[in-house]
N, C-alpha and C positions, 0 to 999 in steps of 0.2 A: 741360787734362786731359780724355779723354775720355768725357762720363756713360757708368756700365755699364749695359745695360738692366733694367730690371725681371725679376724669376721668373727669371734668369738666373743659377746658380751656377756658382765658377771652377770651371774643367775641372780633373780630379785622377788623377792615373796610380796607379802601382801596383795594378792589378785595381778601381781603385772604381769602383764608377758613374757615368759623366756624365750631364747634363742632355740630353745629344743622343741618349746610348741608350736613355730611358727610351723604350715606345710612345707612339705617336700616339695618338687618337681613333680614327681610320681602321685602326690595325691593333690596335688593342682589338675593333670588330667583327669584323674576319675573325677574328678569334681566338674569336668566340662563334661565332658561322656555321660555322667549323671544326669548333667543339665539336658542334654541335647535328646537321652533315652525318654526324658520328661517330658520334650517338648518337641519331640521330631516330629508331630501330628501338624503341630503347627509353623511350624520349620518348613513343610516339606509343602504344607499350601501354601505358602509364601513363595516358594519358587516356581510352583507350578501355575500359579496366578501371574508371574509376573513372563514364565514364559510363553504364558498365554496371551500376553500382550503385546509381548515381542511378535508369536507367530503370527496374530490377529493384525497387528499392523501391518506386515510382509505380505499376507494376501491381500488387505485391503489395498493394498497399493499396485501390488502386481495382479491382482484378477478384476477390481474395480477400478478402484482411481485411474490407472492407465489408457483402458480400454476406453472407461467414459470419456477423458480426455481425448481420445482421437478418434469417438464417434462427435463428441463437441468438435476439433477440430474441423472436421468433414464437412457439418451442418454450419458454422458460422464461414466457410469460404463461400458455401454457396449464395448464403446470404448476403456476402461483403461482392461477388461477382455482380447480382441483380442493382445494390448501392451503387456501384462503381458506372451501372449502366446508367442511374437516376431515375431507376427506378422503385424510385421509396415506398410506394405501398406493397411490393415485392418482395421487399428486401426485408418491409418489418412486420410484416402479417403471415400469417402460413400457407404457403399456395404449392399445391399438388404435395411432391417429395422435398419444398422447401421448408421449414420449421421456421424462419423467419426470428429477428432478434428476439421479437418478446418471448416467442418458443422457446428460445435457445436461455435466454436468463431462467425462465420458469422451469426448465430439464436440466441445464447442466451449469447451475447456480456457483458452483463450486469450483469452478475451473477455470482459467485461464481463459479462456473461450469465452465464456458465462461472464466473465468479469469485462471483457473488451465488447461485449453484446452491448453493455449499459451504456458506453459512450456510445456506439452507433445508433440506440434507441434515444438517446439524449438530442442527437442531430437530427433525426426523422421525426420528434416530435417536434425539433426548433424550426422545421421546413415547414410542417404541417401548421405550427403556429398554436402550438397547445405548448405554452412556455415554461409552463409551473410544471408539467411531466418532464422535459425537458430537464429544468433545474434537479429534479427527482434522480431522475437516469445519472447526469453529468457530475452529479455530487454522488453517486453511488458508486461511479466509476474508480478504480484505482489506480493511477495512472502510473505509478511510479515502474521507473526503468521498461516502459514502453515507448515506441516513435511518435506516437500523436497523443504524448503526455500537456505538451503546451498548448497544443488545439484544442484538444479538452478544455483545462481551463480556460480560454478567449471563451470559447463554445459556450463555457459558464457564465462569462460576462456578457455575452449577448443575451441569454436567455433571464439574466437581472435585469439589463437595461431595459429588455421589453417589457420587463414587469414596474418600472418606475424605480428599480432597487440600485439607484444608480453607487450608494457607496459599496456596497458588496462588488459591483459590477466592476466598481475602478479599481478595489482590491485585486479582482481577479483577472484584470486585464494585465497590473503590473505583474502580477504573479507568472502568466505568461510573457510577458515580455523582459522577462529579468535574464534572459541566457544571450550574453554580448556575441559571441558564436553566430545564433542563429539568425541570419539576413535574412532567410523567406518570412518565419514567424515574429520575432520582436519589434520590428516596426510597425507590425500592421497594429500589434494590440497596444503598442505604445502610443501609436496615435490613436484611438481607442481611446483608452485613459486619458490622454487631454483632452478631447470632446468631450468628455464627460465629464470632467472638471471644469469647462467652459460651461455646460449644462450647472453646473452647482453655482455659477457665475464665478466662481474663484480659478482668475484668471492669472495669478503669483502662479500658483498649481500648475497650471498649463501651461505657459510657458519654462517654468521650467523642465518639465518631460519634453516637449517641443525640439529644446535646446539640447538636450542628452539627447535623442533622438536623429538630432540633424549632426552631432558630433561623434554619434556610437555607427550609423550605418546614411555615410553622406550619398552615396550613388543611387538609394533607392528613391523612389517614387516620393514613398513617405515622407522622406527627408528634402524633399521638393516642394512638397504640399507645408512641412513643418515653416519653410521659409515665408511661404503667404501667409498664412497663419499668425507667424510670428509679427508679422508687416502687420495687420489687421490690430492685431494686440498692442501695435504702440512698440514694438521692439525691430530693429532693423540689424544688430548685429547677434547673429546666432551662435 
């Protein structure tokens, strides 16, 4: 009897497919080559589109984005020098060669610069006493993985409180005060937040920030103030 070969199935009529109709190897490629002869029109703007995107984002970064970035840099030191003096109308309006923050947000919107502008516009309007621009700026601000990301928010909560928005305010008082780390900023806006829960009269509330407060950072000021406080409220051990 005669062995059948391997990968070799019996031939089968009625319209089915045989083993000898399938394609080759060989005319598998012509069948792509075919395809691509077909379609290289469009093949070939598909690549050139997309290295046009690739090259157009490369320059926009290396001939725009960078430079604007450190012509922003340049123009918010000068700005942040005049604040640092207190001198706020200096610092956020455009005087001579300074562009001044609101300058700086409306030029170079986009940038690192541009985005630290709005917290600084948030404070010089919270100085000047125009609150609702302020809340504008400080909630425009994005604070995240910069150093005066929690001063911002307090900044926010003050510019609630001044508007009567006192539960926004408390929100965003805890919101700064939530980093156990930081002894300069978390006391201040924690005691913050209970004022202002003494303001809502719900005085459970206050005392308990009070008591976190005087147990998270005891050497501070706050936590001194937290003990009167606490005395006032009817509570004597903190």
């Amino acid at each position: 009897m005669a062995k059948q070969e391997l990968y070799t199935a019996p031939r089968k009529v009625e319209g089915a497919v045989v083993v000898d109709d399938l394609p080759t190897a060989e005319e598998k490629l012509k069948g792509v080559e075919s395809w691509y002869q077909s379609n290289s029109k469009m093949v070939n703007n598909v690549l050139i589109g997309i290295l046009a995107v690739v090259v157009g984002y490369f320059a926009y970064t290396k001939f725009y984005q960078q430079p604007n970035i450190d012509k922003s840099n340049d123009a918010i030191f000068r700005a942040q020098t005049y604040f640092g003096m207190d001198s706020i109308n200096w610092a956020f309006e455009r005087r001579w060669n300074n562009p001044g923050f609101l300058k700086i947000i409306d030029k170079y919107g986009g940038t690192p610069a541009g985005n630290l502008a709005h917290y600084y516009a948030g404070v010089c309007f919270l100085k000047k006493g125009d609150f609702a621009k302020a809340e504008k700026h400080l909630k425009e601000f994005d604070g995240k993985g910069t150093l005066v990301a929690k001063i911002a928010k307090g900044s926010l909560g003050d510019a609630y409180m001044e508007q009567k928005k006192v539960d926004d305010a408390i929100k965003a008082y805890l919101e700064a005060g939530d980093d156990d780390e930081n002894i300069l900023v978390s006391p201040i806006y924690l005691e913050r937040a209970a004022m202002a829960y003494e303001m809502k009269n719900n005085a459970a509330e206050a005392i308990k920030i009070y008591k976190d407060l005087y147990n998270k950072f005891p050497g501070t000021g706050q936590a001194q103030n937290a003990v009167k406080n606490l005395a006032r409220l009817g509570e004597y051990n903190p």
